[in-house]
Biotite code that builds the C-alpha atoms (Angstrom):
import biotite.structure as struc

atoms = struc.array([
    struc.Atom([-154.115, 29.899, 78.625], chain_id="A", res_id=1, res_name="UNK", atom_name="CA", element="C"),
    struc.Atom([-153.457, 30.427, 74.966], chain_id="A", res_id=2, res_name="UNK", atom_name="CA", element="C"),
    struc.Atom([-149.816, 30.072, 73.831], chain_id="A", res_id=3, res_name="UNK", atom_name="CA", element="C"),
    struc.Atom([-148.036, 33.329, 71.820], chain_id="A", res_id=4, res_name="UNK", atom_name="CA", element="C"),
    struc.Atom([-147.312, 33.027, 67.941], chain_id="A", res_id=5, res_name="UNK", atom_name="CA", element="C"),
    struc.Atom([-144.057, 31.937, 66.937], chain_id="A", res_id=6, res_name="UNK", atom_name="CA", element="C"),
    struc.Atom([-142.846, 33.285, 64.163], chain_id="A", res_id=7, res_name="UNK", atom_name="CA", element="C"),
    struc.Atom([-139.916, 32.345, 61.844], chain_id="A", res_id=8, res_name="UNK", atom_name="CA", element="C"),
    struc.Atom([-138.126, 35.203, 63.126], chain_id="A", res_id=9, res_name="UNK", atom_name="CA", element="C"),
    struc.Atom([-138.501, 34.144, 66.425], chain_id="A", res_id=10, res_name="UNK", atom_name="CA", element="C"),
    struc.Atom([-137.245, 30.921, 65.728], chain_id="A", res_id=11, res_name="UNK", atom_name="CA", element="C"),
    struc.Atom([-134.287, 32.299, 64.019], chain_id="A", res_id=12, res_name="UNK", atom_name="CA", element="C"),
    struc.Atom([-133.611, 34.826, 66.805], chain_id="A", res_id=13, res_name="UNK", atom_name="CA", element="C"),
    struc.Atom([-133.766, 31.666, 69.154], chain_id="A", res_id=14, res_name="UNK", atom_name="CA", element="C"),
    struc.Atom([-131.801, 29.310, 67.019], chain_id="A", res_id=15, res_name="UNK", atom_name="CA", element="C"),
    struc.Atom([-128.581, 32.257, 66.938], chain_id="A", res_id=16, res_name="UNK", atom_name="CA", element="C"),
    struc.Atom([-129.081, 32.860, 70.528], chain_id="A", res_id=17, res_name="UNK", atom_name="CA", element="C"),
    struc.Atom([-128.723, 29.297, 71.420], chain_id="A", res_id=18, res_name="UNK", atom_name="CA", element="C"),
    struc.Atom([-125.553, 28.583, 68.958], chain_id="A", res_id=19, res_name="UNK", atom_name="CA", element="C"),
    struc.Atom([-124.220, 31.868, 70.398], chain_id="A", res_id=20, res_name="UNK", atom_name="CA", element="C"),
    struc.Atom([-124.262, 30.685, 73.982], chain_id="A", res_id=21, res_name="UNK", atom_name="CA", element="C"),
    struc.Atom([-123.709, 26.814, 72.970], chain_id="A", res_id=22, res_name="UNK", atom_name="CA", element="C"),
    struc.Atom([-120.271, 26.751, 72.965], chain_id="A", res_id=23, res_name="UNK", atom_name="CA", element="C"),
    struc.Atom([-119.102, 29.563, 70.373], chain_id="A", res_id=24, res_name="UNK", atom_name="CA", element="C"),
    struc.Atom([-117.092, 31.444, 73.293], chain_id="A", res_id=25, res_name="UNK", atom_name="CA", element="C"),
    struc.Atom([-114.214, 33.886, 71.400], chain_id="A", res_id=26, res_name="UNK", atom_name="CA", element="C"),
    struc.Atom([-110.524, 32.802, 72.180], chain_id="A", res_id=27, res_name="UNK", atom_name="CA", element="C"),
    struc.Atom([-109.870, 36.693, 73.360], chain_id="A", res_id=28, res_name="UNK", atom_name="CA", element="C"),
    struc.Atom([-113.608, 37.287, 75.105], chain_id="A", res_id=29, res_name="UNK", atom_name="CA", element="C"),
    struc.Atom([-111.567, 38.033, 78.206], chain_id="A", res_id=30, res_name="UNK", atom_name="CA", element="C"),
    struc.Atom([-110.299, 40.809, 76.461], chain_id="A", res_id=31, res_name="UNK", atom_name="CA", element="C"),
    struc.Atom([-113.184, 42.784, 75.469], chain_id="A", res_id=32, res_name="UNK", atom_name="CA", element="C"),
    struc.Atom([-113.719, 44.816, 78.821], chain_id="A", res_id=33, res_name="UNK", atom_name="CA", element="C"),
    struc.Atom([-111.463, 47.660, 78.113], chain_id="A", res_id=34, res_name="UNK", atom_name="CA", element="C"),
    struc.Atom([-109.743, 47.581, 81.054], chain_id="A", res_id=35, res_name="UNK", atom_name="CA", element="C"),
    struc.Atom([-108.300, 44.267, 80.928], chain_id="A", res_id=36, res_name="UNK", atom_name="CA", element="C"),
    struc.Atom([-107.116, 44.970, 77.156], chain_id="A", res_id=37, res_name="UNK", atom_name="CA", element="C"),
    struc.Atom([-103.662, 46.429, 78.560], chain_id="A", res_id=38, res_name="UNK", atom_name="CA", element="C"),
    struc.Atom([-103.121, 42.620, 79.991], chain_id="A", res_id=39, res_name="UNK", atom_name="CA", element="C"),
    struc.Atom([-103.214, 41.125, 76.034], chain_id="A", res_id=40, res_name="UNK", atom_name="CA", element="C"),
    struc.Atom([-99.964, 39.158, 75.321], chain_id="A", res_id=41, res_name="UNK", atom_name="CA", element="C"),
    struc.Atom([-99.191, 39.025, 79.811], chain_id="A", res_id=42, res_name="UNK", atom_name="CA", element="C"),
    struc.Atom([-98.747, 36.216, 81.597], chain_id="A", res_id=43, res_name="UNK", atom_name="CA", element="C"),
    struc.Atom([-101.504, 37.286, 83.819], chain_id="A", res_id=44, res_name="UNK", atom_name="CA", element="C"),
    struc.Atom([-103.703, 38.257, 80.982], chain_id="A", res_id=45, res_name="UNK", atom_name="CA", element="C"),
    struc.Atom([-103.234, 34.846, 79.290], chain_id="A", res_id=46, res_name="UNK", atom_name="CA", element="C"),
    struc.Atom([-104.134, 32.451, 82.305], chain_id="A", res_id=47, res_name="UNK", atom_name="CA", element="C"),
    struc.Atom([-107.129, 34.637, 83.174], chain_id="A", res_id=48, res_name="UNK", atom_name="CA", element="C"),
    struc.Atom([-108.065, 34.431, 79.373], chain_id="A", res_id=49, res_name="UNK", atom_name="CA", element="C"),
    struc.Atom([-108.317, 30.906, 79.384], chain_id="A", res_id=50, res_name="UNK", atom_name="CA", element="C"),
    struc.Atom([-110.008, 30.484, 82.583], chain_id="A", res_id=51, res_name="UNK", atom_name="CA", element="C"),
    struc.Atom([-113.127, 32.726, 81.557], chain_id="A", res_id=52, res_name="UNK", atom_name="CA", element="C"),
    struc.Atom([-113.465, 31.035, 78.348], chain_id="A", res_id=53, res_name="UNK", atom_name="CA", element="C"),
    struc.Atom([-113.619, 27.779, 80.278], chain_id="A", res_id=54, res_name="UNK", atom_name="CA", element="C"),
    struc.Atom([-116.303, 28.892, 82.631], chain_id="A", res_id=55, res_name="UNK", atom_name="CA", element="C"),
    struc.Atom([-118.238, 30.408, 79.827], chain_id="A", res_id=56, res_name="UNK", atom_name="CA", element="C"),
    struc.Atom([-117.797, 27.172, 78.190], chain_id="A", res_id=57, res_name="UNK", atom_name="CA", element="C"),
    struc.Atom([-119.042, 24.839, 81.390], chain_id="A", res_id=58, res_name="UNK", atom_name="CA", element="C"),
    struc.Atom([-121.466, 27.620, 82.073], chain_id="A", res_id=59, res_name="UNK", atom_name="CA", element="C"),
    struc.Atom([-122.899, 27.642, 78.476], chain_id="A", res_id=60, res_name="UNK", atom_name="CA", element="C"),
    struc.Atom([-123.351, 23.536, 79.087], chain_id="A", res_id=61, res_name="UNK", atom_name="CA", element="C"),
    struc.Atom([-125.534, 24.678, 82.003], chain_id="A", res_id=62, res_name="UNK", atom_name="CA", element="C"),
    struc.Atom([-127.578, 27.182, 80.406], chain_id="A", res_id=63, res_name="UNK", atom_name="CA", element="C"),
    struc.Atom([-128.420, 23.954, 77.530], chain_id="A", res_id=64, res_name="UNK", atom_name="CA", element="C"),
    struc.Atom([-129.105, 21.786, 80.357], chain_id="A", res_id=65, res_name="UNK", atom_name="CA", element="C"),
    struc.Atom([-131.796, 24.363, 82.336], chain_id="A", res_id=66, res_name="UNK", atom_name="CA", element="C"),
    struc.Atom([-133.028, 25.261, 78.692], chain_id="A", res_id=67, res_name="UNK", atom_name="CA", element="C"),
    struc.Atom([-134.068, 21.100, 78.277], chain_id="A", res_id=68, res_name="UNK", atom_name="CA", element="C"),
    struc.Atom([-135.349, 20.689, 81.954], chain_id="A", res_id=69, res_name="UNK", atom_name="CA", element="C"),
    struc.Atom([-137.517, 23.574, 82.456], chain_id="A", res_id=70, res_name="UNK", atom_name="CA", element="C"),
    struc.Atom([-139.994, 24.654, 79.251], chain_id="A", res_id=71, res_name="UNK", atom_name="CA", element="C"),
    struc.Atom([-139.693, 27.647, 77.904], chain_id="A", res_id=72, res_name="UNK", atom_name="CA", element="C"),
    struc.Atom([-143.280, 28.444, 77.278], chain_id="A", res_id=73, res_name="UNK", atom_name="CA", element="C"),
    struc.Atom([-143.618, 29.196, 73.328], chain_id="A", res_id=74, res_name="UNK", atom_name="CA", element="C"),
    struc.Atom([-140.096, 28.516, 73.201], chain_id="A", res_id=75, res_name="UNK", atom_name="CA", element="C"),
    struc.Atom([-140.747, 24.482, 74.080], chain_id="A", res_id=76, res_name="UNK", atom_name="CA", element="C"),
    struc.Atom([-140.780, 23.334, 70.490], chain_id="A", res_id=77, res_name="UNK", atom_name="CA", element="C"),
    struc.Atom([-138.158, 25.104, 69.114], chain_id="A", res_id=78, res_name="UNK", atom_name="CA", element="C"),
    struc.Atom([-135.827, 24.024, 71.882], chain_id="A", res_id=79, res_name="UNK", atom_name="CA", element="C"),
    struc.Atom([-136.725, 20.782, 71.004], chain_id="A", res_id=80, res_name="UNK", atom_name="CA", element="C"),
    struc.Atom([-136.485, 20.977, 67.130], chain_id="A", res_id=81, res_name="UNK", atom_name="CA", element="C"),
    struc.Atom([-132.831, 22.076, 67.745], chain_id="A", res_id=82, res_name="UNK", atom_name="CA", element="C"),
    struc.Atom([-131.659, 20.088, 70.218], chain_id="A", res_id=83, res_name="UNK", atom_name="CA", element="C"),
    struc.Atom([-133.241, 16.536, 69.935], chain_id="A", res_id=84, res_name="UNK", atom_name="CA", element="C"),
    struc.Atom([-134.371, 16.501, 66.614], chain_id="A", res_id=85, res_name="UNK", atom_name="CA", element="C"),
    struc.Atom([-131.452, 18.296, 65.067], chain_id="A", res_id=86, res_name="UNK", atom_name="CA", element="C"),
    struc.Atom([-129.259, 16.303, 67.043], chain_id="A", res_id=87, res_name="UNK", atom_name="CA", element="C"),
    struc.Atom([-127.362, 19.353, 68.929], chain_id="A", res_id=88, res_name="UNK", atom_name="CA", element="C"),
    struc.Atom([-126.995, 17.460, 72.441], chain_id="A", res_id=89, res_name="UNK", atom_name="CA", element="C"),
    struc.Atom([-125.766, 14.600, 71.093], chain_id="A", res_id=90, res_name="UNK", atom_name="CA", element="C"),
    struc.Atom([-123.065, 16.760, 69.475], chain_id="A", res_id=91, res_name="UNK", atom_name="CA", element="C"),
    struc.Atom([-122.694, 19.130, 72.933], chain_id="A", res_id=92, res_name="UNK", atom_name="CA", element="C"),
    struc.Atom([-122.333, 15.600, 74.357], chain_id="A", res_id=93, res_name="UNK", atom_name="CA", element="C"),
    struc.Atom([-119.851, 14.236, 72.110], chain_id="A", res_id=94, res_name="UNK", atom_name="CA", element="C"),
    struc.Atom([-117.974, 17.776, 71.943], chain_id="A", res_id=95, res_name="UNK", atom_name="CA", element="C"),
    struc.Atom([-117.952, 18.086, 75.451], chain_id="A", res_id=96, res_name="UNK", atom_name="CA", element="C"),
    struc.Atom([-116.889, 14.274, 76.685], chain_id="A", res_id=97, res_name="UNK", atom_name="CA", element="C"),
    struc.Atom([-114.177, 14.693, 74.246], chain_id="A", res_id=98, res_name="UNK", atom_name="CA", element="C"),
    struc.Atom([-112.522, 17.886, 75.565], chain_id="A", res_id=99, res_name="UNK", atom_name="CA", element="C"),
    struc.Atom([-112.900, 16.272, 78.945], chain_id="A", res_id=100, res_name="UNK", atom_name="CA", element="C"),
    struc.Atom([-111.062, 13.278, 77.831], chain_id="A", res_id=101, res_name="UNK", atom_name="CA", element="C"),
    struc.Atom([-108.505, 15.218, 76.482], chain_id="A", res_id=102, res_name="UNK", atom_name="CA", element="C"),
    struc.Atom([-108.083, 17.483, 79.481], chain_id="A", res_id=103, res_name="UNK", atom_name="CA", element="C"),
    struc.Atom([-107.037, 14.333, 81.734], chain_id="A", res_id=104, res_name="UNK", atom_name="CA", element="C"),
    struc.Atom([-104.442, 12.905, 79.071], chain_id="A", res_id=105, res_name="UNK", atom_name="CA", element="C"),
    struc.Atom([-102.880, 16.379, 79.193], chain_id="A", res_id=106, res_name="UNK", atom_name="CA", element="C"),
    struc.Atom([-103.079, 16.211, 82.446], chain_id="A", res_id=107, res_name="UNK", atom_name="CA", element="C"),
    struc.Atom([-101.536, 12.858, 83.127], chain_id="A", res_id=108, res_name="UNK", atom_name="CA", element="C"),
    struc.Atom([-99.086, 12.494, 80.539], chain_id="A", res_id=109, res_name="UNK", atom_name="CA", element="C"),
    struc.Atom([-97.405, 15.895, 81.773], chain_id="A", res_id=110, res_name="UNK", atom_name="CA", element="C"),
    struc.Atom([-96.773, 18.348, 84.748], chain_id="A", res_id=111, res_name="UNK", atom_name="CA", element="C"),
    struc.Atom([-98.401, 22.094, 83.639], chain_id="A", res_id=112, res_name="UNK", atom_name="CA", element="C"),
    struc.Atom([-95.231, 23.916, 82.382], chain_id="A", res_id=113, res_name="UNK", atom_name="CA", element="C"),
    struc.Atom([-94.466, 26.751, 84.537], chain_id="A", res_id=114, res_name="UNK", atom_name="CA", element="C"),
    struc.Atom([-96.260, 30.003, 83.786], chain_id="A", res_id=115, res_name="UNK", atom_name="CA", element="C"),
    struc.Atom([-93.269, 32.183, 82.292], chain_id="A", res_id=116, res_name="UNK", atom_name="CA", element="C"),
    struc.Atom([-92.889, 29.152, 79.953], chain_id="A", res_id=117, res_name="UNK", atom_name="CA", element="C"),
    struc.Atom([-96.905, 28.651, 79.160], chain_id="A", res_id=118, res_name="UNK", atom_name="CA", element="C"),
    struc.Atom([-96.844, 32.893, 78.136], chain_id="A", res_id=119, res_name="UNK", atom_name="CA", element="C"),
    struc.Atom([-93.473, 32.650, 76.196], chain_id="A", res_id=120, res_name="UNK", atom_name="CA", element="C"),
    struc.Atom([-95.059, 29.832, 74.112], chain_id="A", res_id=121, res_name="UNK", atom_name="CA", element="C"),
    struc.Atom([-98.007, 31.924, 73.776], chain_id="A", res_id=122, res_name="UNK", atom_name="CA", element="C"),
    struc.Atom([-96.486, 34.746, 72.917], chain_id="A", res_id=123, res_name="UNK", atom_name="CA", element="C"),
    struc.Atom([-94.447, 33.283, 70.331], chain_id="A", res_id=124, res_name="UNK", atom_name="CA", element="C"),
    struc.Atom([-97.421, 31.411, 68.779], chain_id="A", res_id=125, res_name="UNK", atom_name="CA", element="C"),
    struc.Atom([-98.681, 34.920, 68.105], chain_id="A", res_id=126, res_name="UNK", atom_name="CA", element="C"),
    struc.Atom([-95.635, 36.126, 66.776], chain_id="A", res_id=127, res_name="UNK", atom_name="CA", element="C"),
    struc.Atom([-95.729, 33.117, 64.780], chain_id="A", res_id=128, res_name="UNK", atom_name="CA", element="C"),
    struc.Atom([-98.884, 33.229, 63.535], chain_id="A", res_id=129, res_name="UNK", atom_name="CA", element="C"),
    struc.Atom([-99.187, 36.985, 62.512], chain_id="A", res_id=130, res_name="UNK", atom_name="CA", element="C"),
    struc.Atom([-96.389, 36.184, 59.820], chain_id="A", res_id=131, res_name="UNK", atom_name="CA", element="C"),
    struc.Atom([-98.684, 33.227, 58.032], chain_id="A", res_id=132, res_name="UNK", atom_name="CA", element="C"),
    struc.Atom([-100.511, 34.087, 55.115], chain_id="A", res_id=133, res_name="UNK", atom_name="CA", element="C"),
    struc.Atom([-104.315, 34.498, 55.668], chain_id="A", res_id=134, res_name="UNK", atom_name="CA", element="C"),
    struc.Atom([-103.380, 36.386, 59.701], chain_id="A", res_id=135, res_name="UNK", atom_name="CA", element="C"),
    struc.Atom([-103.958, 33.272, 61.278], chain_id="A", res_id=136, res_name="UNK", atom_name="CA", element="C"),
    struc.Atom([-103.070, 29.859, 59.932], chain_id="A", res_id=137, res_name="UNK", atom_name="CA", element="C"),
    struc.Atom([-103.522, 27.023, 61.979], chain_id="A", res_id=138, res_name="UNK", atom_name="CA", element="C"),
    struc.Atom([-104.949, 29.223, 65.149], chain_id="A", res_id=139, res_name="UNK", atom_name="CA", element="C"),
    struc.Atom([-107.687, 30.014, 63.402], chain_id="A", res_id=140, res_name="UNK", atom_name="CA", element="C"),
    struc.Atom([-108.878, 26.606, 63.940], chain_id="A", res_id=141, res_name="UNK", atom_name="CA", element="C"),
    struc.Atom([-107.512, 26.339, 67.195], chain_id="A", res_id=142, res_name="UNK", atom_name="CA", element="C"),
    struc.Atom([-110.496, 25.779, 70.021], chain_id="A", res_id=143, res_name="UNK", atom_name="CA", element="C"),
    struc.Atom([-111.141, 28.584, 72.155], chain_id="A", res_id=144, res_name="UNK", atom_name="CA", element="C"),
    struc.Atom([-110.986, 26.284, 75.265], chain_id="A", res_id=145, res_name="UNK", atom_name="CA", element="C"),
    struc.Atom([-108.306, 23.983, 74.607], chain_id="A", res_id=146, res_name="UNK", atom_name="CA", element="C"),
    struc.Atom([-108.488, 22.069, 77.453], chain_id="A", res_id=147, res_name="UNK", atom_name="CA", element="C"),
    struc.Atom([-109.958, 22.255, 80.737], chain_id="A", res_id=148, res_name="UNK", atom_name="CA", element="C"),
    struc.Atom([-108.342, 22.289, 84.708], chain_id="A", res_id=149, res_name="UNK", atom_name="CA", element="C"),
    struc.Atom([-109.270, 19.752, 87.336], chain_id="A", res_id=150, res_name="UNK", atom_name="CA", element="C"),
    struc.Atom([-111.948, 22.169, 88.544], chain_id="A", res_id=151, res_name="UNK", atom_name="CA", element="C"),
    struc.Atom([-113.630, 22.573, 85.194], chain_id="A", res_id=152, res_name="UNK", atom_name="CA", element="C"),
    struc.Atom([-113.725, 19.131, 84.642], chain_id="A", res_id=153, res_name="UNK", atom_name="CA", element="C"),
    struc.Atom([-116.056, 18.296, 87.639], chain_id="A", res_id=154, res_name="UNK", atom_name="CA", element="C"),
    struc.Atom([-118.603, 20.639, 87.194], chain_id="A", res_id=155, res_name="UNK", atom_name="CA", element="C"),
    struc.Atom([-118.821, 20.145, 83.287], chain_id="A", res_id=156, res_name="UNK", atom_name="CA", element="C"),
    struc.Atom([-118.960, 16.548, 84.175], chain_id="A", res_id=157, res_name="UNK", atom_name="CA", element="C"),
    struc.Atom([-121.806, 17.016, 86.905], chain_id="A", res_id=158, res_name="UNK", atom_name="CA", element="C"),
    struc.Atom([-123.694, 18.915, 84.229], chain_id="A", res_id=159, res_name="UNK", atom_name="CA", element="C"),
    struc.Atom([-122.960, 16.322, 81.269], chain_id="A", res_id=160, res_name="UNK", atom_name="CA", element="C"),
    struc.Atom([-124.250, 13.526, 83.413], chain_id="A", res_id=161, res_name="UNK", atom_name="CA", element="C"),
    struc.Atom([-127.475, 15.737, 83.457], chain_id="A", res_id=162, res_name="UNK", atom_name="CA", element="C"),
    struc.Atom([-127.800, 16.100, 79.962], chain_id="A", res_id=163, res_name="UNK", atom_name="CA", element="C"),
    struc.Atom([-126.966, 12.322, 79.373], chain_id="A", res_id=164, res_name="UNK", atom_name="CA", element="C"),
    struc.Atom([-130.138, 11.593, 81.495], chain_id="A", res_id=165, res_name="UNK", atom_name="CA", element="C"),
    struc.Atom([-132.201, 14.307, 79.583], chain_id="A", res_id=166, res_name="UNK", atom_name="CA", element="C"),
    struc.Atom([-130.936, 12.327, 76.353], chain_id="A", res_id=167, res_name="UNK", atom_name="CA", element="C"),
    struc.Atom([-132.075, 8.938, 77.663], chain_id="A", res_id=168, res_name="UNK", atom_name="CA", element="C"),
    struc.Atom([-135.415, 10.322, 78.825], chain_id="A", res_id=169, res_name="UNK", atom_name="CA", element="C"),
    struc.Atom([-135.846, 11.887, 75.361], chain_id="A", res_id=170, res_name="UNK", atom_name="CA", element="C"),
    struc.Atom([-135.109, 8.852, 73.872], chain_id="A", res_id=171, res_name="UNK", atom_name="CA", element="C"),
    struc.Atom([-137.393, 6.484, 75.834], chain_id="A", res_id=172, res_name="UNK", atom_name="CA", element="C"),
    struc.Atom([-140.531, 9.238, 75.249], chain_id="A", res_id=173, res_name="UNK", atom_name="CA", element="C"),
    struc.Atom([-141.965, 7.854, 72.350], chain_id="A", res_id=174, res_name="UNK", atom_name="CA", element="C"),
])
């Protein structure tokens, strides 16, 4: 069976795909389906925004992981190229264990503050923010999952140990 030309294009096309779904999930993504835009700034709106970009986040971990264990056809090098030769799991990895990490010290070193007191801190972080030079300041930089809940910690961590084993298996293939 003769494989399908690759071209640079497709590559590209591939490569922003990947990045797209690898993690770059929009702090306000939640938001986007019109109807849910009249929730922006609520309580209710602001845990459910958080808890979709955590799935997409743990679900964009398993979309690297099925993209490594089953080949992609023409798409088998270039999956490669980016993420064992270019090093991109070993940063997912690294990116990943750390937000895990810090998800538990959150965790442990406090109790969750109580929802009225999670949106008023919210709310006043926008407030805040909106009168900084440049629209943003500092949240700009903020991470659109800051940290992750109990749930999203085991199934990222199921997933992670999967990749870790893809990693070693790369690594031993000479």
């Amino acid at each position: 069976m003769k494989e399908p030309y690759v071209t640079q294009s497709t590559r590209q096309s591939f490569v922003f795909l990947t990045r797209s779904l690898d993690g770059e999930v929009g702090k306000k993504s939640w938001f986007c389906e019109p109807a849910y835009d009249k929730l922006r700034g609520t309580e209710e709106g602001i845990i459910n925004s958080r808890l979709y970009n955590e799935k997409a986040y743990v679900l964009s971990r398993g979309f690297v992981r099925r993209a490594l264990e089953i080949p992609l056809g023409s798409l088998e090098s270039e999956i490669s190229w980016l993420y064992h030769t270019h090093g991109r799991l070993a940063k997912v990895l690294c990116d990943a264990r750390a937000l895990v990490e810090k998800s538990r010290v959150e965790s442990s070193s406090h109790q969750e503050p109580s929802s009225a007191a999670a949106a008023a801190a919210a709310a006043a972080a926008v407030a805040g923010a909106g009168a900084q030079p440049g629209g943003g300041g500092d949240r700009d930089r903020e991470p659109a999952v800051p940290r992750l809940t109990a749930g999203g910690i085991i199934t990222l961590e199921r997933t992670l140990a999967k990749l870790e084993a893809l990693q070693l298996q790369q690594a031993s293939t000479p």
